[in-house]
DRENDRENLO-200005 format. One record per residue (C-alpha): chain; residue number from 0; residue in one letter; z, x, y. Coordinates in steps of 0.2 Angstrom, whole numbers, plus 2048, in hexadecimal, padded with zeros to 3 digits. Layout:
BEGIN
R chain   n res  pz  px  py
R     A NUM   A   Z   X   Y
...
END
This chain:
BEGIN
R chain   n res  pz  px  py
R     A   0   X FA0 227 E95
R     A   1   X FA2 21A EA2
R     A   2   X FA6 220 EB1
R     A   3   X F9B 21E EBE
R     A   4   X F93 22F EC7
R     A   5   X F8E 230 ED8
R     A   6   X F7D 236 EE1
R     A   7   X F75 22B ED1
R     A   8   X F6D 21C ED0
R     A   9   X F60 21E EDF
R     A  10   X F50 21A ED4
R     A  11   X F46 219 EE6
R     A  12   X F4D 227 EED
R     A  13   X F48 22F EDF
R     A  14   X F36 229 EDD
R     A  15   X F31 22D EF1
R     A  16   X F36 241 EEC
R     A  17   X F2C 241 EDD
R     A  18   X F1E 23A EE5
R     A  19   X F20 245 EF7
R     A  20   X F23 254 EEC
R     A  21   X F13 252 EE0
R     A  22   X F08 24E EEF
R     A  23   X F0E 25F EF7
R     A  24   X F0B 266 EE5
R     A  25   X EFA 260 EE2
R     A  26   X EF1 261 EF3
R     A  27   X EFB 277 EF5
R     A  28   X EF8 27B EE5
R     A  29   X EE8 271 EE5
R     A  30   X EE4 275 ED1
R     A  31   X ED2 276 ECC
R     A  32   X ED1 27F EBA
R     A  33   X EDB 279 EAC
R     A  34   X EE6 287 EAB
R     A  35   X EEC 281 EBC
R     A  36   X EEF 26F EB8
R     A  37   X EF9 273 EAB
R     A  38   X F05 27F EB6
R     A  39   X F06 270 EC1
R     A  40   X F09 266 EB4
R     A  41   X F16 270 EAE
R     A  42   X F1E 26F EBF
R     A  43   X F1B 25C EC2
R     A  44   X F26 25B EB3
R     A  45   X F33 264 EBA
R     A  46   X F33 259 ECA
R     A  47   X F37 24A EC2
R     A  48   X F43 24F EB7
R     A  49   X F4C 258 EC3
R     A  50   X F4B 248 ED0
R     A  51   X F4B 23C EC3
R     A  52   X F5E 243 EBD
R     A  53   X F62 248 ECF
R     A  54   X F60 236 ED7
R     A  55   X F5F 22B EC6
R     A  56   X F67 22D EB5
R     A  57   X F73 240 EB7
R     A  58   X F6B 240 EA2
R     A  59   X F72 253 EA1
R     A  60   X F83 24E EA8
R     A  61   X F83 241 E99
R     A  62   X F7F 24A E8D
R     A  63   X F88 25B E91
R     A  64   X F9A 24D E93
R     A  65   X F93 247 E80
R     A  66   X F90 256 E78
R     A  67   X F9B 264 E80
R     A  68   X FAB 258 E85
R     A  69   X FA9 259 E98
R     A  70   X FAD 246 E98
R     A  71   X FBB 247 EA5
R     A  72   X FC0 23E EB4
R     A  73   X FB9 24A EC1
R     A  74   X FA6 24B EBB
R     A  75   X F99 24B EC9
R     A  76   X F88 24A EC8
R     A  77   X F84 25D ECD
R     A  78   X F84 267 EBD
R     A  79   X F8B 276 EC6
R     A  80   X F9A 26A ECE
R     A  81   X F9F 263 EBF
R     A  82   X FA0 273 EB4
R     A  83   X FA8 27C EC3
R     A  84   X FB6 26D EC4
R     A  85   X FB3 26E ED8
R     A  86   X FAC 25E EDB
R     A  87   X FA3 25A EEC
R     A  88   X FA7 26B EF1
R     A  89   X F9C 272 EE3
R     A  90   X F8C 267 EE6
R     A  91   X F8E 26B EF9
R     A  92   X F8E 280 EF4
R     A  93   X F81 27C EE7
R     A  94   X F76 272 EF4
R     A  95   X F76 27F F02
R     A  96   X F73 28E EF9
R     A  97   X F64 282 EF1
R     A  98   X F5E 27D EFF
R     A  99   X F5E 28E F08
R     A 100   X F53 294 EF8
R     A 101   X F49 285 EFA
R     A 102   X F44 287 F0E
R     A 103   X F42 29B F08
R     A 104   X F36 297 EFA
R     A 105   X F2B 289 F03
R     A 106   X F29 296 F12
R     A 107   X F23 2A4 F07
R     A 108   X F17 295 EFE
R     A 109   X F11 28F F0E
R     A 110   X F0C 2A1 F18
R     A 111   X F04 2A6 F07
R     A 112   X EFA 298 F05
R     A 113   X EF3 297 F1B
R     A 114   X EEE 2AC F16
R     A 115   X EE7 2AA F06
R     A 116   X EDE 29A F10
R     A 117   X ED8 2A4 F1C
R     A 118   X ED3 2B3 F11
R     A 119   X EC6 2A7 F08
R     A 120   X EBF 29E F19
R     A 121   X EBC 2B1 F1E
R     A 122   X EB5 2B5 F0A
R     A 123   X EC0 2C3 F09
R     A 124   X ED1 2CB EFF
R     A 125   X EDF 2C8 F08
R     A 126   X EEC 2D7 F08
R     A 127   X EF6 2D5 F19
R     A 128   X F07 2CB F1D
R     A 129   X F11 2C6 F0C
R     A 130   X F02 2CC F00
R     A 131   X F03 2DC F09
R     A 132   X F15 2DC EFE
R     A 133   X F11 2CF EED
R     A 134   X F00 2CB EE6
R     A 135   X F06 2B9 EE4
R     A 136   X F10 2B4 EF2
R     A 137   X F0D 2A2 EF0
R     A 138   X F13 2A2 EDD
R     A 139   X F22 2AD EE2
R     A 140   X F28 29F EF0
R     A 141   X F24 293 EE2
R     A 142   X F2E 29B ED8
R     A 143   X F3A 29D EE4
R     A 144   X F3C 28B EEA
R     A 145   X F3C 283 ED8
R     A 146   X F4A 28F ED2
R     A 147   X F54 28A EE2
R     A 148   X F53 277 EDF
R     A 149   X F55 276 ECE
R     A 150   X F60 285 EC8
R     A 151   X F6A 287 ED9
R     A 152   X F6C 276 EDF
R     A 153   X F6A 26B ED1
R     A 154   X F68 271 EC1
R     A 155   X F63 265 EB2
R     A 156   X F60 26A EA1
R     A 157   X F4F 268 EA4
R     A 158   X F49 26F EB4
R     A 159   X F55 27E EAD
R     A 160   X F4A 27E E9D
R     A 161   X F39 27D EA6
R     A 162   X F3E 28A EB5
R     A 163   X F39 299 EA8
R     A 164   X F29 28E EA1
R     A 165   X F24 28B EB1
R     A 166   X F27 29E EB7
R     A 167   X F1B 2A3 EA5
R     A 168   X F0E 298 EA9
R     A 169   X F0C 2A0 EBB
R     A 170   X F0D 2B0 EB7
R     A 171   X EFE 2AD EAA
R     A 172   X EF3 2A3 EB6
R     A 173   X EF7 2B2 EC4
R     A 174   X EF1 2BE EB7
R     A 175   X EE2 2B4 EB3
R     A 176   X EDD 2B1 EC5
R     A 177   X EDF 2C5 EC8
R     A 178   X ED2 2C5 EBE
R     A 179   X EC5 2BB EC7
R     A 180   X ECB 2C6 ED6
R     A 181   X EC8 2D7 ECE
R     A 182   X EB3 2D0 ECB
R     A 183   X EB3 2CD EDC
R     A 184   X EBF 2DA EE4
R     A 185   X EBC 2E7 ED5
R     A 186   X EC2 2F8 EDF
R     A 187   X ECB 2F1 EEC
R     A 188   X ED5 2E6 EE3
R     A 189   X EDA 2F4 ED5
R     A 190   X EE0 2FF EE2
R     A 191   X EE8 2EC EEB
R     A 192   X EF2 2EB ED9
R     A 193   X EF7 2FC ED5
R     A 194   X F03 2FC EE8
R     A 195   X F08 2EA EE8
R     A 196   X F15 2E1 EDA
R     A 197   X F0E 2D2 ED6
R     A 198   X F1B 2C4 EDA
R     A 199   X F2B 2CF EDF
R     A 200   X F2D 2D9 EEF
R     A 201   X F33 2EA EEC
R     A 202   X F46 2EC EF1
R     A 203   X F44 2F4 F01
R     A 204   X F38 2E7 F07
R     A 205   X F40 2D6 F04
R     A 206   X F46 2D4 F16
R     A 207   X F34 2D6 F1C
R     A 208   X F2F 2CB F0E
R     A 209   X F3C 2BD F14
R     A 210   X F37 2BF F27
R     A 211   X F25 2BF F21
R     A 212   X F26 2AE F1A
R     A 213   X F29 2A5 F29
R     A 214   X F1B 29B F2E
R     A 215   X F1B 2A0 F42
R     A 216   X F16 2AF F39
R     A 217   X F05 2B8 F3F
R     A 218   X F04 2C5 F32
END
């Protein structure tokens, strides 16, 4: 297949959001065990290969045009464009419901991480604003912003592959640090786990979850 396919190409583009997306990564997340810096690793591997295909090499357009005979002359380099056959106009959908997860999940990230922040200046267990709803909140906008960026708005083969590895690998370093909590917080945080899900809001609270996240927040 020659044909060339727009939004490709931009190696620097892509490099400066590796790099500014990693550094957000690594000093939020700020791992310390090893079970942490492999989850982190797990994601840093799915923000390159999700910006590396979104702004380099399109390698699952390729190989889907190879293998599966999508090889015509409207391919695009959004996965969900080119197997929709609506062009610009599908990117531009895909993008904005993206990005609308994105800003949602990055919220919910950032407002977890000032309480839980604040929780340990104070030495205490934090159980008000979004962890009054999920136990994880920071995992869940996590969660959240990856699936919007690279599921919604620009799936690969890879960051579609990773998205559950990545969900798996959360989930057991959540259960492992609920551990740690329940030495410290034993009664407390039993009772903390038996009326709070762990990363999903129940269905009647997802509006106060979303209006939660927002950063201007003082819950």
């Amino acid at each position: 297949m020659e044909q060339h396919i727009a939004h490709s190409g931009a190696w620097a583009l892509a490099i400066l959001m590796i790099v500014g997306i990693s550094w957000f990564l690594y000093h939020y997340l700020a791992p310390k065990t090893w079970r942490e810096w492999a989850s982190a690793g797990v994601v840093q591997a799915f923000i390159i290969a999700l910006y590396a295909e979104m702004y380099g090499f399109p390698l699952t357009i390729y190989l889907l045009s190879r293998f599966f005979g999508l090889d015509r002359g409207d391919l695009n380099a959004s996965l969900w464009s080119t197997l929709l056959g609506i062009g610009e106009a599908g990117m531009m959908i895909s993008m904005l419901l993206g990005y609308a997860l994105v800003l949602l999940g990055v919220g919910i990230f950032f407002q977890g991480w000032r309480q839980v922040h604040r929780a340990r200046q104070q030495e205490g267990l934090v159980t008000d604003g979004l962890y009054r709803l999920v136990r994880h909140p920071q995992y869940t906008g996590l969660f959240i912003a990856l699936f919007g960026e690279g599921v919604v708005h620009w799936p690969t083969l890879f960051s579609v592959g990773l998205f559950p590895v990545i969900a798996f690998a959360y989930v057991m370093l959540a259960r492992r640090e609920e551990q740690h909590v329940l030495e410290e917080f034993w009664d407390e945080y039993r009772a903390y786990q038996q009326r709070v899900p762990m990363f999903v809001p129940r269905r009647e609270q997802w509006r106060e979850f979303v209006s939660s996240s927002s950063l201007n927040s003082d819950d």
